[in-house]
Every structure is written in structure tokens, then in C-alpha cells.
C-alpha positions in Angstrom: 47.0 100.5 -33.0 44.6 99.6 -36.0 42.5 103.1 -36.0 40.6 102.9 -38.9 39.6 99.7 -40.7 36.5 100.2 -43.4 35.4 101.1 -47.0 36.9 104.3 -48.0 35.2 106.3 -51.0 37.4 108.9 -53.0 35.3 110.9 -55.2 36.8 111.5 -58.4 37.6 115.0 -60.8 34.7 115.1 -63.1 32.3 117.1 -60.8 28.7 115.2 -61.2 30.1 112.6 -63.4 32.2 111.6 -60.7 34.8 110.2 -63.5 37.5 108.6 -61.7 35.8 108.1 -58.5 36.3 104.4 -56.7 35.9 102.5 -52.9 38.7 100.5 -51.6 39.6 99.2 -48.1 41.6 101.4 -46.0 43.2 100.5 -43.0 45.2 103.1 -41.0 47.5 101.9 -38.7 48.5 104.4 -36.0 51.8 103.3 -34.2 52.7 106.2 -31.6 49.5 105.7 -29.5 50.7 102.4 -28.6 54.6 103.7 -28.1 55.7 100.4 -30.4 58.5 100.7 -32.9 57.5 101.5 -36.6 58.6 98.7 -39.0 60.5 101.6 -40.7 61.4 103.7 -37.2 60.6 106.5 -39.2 56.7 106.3 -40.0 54.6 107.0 -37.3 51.5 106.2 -39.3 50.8 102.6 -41.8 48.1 103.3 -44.7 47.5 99.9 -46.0 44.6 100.0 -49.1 43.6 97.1 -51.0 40.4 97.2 -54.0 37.0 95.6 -53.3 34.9 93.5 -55.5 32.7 94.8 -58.1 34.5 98.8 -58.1 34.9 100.8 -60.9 38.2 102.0 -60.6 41.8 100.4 -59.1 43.6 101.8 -56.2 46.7 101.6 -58.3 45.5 103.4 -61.4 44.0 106.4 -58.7 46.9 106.2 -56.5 47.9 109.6 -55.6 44.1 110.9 -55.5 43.1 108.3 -52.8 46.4 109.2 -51.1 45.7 113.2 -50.8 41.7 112.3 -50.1 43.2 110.3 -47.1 45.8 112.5 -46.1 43.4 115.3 -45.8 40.3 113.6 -44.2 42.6 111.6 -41.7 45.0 114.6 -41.1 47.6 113.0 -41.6 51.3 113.9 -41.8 52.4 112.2 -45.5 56.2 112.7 -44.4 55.9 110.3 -41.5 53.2 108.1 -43.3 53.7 104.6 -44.8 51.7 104.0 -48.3 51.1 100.3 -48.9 48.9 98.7 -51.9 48.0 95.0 -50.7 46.9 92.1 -53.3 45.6 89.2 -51.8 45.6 85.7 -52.8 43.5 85.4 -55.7 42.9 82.4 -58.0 41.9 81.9 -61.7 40.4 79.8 -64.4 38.1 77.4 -64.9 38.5 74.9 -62.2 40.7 78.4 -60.5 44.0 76.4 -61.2 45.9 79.6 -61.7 47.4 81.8 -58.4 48.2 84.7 -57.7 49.9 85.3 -54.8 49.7 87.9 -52.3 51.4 91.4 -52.8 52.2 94.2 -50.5 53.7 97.1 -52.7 55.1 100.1 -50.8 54.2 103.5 -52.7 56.3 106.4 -52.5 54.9 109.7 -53.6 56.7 113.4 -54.5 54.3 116.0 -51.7 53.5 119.1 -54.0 51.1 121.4 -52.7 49.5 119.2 -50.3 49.0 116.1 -53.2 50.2 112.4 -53.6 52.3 112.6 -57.3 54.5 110.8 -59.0 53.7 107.7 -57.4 56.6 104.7 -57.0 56.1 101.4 -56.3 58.4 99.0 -54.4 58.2 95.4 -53.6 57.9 94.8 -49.8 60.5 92.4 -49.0 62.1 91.1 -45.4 62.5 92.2 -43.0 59.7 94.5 -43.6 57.7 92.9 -45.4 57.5 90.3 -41.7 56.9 92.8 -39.9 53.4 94.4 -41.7 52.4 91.1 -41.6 52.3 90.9 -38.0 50.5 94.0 -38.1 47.6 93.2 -40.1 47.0 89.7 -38.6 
């Protein structure tokens, strides 16, 4: 069950300067209230974030900040939580005869003192990869 699906706001770590501070979409995916089987039977919760036009900073270069800011404000339980960075379709050049295609990137963070670090990043393949897929469309 799609619970949350809007423009999330992390504020950054330079106080008034808001240095690091960016917006991205966050969708939180919430699969016990609807009794349905995780795509990883082990993840009761799906965090899906992808960037937004015209934003300062990436979600992959603030990775682990957006991750605690979420875990906190969303309560949710990073242990049983499934992290994934999606890159849609996007095209290039002059007559945008370049593609890049879609990504979904699985991020795995170390859980130190209630923060996201030492992110990882892993290609979602098959059968997983199907199955989020589903979810998000």
C-alpha cells in the first residue's frame, strides 16, 4: 500500500546556509497493511527516491542524510526497510538522440547511532527488479 507519495525536503548540515540541503520524490511503500508478500520477504517497508528538476543537490551524492531524515520523520524501522534510488528514462543532445535508460539502484546502508552510512549500491536485477515494477505502476 503506496502511503506516502510527494516532494520530500531534507535540510542540510550548514545551519542557516542550509549547505547540502536538496528535494527529491519520495515514495514509501508500506507492505504489511495490505498482508502482501515483500519482494524481498524480509522488508516490510519500500523507500523508493528519485531527484526532481531544477534541485541543488542529488539524492545519490546525500544519500545517507535523506535516508536518516526519512527514517526519523516516517518512523521507520531501517532493518526491515528497502532503500531504492530510481533513474528514469532520460534523453540527451541536440535533437535528444542520446538515452538513458531507466535505473532502479538498491542502497544498503551500515545503521550507526540511528544514521544511514556507508552507503552501497546494487543494481536491481530479476526477479526483483519485476516485482518493484509492479509496485510502482
Amino acid at each position: 500500500m503506496l502511503i506516502h507519495d510527494d516532494i520530500f525536503e531534507w535540510s542540510g548540515w550548514g545551519g542557516r546556509l542550509s549547505l547540502g540541503s536538496g528535494k527529491c520524490r519520495l515514495r514509501i511503500y508500506d507492505l504489511k497493511e495490505t498482508g502482501a508478500k515483500s519482494p524481498s520477504h524480509l522488508h516490510h517497508t519500500i523507500v523508493i527516491v528519485t531527484d526532481v528538476p531544477n534541485n541543488n543537490r542529488s539524492v545519490k551524492s546525500s544519500t545517507s542524510h535523506v535516508a536518516t531524515q526519512v527514517v526519523k520523520e516516517f518512523n521507520l524501522n531501517p532493518q526491515r526497510t528497502l532503500w531504492i534510488e530510481y533513474y528514469p528514462e532520460s534523453k540527451y543532445g541536440v535533437d535528444s538522440e542520446h538515452v538513458m535508460p531507466e535505473r532502479f539502484e538498491a542502497v544498503e546502508f551500515t545503521w550507526h547511532a540511528e544514521s544511514a552510512i556507508k552507503p552501497q549500491w546494487r543494481e536491481l536485477k530479476p526477479p526483483l527488479l519485476d516485482e518493484i515494477k509492479k509496485l510502482i505502476r
